[in-house]
N, C-alpha and C positions, 0 to 999 in steps of 0.2 A: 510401718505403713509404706508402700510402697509408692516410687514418685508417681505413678499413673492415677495414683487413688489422693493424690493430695492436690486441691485445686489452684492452690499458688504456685507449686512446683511447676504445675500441667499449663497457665498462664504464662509466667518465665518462661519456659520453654517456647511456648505459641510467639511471645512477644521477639526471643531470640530468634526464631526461625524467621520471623516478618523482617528483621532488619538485618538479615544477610542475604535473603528476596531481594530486598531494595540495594543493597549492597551490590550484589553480584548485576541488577539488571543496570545501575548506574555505571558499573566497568565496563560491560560489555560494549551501552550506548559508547561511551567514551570513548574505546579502543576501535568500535566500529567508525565511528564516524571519523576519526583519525588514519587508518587504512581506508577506508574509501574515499576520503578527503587525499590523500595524498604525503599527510603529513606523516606516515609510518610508512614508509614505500617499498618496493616491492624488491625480495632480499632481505628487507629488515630483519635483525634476530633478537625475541622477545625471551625473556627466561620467565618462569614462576617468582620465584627469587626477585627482578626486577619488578615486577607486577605488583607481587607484595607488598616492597617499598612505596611504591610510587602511591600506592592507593590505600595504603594503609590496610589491606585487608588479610583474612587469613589464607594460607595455603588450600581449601576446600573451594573458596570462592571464584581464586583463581584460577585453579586447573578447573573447575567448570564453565566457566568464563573463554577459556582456550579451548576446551571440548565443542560449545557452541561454535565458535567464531571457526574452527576448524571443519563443523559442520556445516559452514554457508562457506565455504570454501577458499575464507579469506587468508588462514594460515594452516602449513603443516607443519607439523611436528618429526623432529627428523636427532634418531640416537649419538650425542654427543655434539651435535652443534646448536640443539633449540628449535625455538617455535618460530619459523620461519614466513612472514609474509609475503603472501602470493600473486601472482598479475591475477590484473584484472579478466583475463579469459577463464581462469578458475572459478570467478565467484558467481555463486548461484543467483544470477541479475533477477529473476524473479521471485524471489524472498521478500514479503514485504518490508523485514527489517533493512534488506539490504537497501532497496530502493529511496527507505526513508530516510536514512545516514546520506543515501546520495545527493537526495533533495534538500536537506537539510546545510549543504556545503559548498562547496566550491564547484563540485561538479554538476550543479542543480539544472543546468542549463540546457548542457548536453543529453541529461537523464529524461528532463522534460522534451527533448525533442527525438530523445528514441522511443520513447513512451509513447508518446502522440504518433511516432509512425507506428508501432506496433498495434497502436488503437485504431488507426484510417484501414492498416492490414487487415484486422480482424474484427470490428463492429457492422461494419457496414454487410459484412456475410452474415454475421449472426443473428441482424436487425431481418437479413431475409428469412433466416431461417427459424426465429421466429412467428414471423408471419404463416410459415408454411404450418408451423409445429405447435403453437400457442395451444392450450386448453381453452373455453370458452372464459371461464373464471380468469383464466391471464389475460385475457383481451380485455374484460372491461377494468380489469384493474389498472392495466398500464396508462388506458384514459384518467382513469380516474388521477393517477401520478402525475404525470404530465400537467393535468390542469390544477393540482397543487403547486406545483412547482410554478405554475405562472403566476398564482397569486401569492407565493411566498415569495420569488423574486422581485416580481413588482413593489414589494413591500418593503422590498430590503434585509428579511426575515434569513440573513444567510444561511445561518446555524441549522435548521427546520429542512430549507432548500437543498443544502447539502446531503440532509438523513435522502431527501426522496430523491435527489438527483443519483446516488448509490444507488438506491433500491430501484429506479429507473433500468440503471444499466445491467443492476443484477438479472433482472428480469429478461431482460433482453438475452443475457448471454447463458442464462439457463432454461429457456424457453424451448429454446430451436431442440431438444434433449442430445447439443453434442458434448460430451464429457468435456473435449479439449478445451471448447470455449466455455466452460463454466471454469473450468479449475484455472481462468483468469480472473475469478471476482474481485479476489481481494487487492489482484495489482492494481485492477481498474479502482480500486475503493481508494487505495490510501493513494495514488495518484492523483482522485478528485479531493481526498479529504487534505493532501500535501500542497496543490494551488491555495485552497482557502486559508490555511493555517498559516502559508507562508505572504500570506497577500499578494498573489497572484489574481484574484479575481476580482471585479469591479463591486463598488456596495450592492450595484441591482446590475444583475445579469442583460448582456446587449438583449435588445429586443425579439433580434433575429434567431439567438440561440433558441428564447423561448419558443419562438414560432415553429422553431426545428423540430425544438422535441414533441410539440404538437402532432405537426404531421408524421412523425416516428407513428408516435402510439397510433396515432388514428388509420396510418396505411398498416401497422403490425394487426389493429383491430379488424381490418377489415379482409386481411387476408392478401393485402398486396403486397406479393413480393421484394417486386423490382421497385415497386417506390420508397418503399423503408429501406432497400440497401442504395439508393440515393440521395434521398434525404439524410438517412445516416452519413454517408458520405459529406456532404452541405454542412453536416453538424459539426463532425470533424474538424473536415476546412475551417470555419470560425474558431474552432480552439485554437489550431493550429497559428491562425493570425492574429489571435487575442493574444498567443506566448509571444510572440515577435514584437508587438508593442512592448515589454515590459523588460 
């Protein structure tokens, strides 16, 4: 009988493939947030060889482990000296993995306040554009978000608050139909979901944020332009002052 036709075999295998999954994504976290932290610095030279020790795993795990991290542009690989890490103007700063190892370390600080400028940069355009572009269906649903999000805030409900506060801005920034500001979702996502996680946000959201995102939706619903890319603006601003506290 063949291994595909035997169902212990076919399970082993399954169960071997899942813990070199977890395997391979625990080195990667590890070595990412180590390069982006600072602690593997730039020059560093990594072998397979070394990798393997260090983490106990096999030579497969490894080298795709350094295929990835090579792929967000943290190391390259170079004939006879090793896997070589790279300055920080290499790395692909908008990968969310990359962002989240930033956030996750020593460099949280700084990452959060390029973040938030990249976000004052480009929300407050796409909050108009938006408005300009919505379907009728995105206009009553972005209210309808909005005023979830005031009563999960107010409640303290952060976990819920955060699903609609993503889905908020997804809307926003795939609304206007400009490709460029959509293919920011997911910075914008794990950026909101990187404050929560890391306790950067207050148990209930300031007041004012709420009221923000109010008038967001309500001027995106109505078609006005210039006042959702200034309330966005407003919105901003308070993040930008809620990081400074912390």
């Amino acid at each position: 009988m063949s291994i595909s036709g035997n169902p212990s075999s076919t399970s082993a295998a399954g169960a071997s493939s899942s813990v070199a999954g977890v395997l391979h994504n625990s080195v990667l976290d590890m070595l990412g947030s180590d390069i982006t932290a600072g602690v593997l610095p730039e020059g560093h030279v990594l072998t397979l060889e070394k990798i393997q020790q260090q983490f106990g795993v096999s030579r497969t795990v490894a080298r795709e482990t350094m295929r990835l991290l090579e792929s967000l542009g943290l190391v390259t690989s170079r004939r006879r000296v090793g896997i070589i890490v790279q300055p920080k103007s290499s790395w692909r700063v908008f990968d969310p993995r990359v962002i989240w190892w930033r956030l996750s370390g020593a460099d949280r600080d700084a990452q959060l306040r390029t973040l938030t400028e990249l976000r004052i940069a480009i929300e407050p355009i796409a909050a108009a554009a938006a408005a300009r572009g919505a379907s009728a269906e995105q206009r009553v649903k972005i209210r309808t978000i909005a005023a979830e999000m005031r009563a999960l805030g107010e409640a303290g409900n952060l976990s819920d608050f955060l699903d609609r506060d993503i889905h908020f801005h997804t809307m926003l920034l795939e609304a206007g139909g400009n490709e460029m500001f959509a293919a920011l979702v997911d910075v914008v996502a794990v950026v909101l979901r990187g404050r929560t996680i890391l306790g950067l946000m207050p148990h209930h959201p300031e007041p004012a944020a709420l009221d923000l995102h109010e008038a967001v939706a309500h001027a995106v619903a109505e078609g006005r332009g210039a006042d959702a890319e200034n309330h966005m603006r407003q919105l901003l601003g308070e993040v930008r002052a809620a990081m400074q506290r912390f």
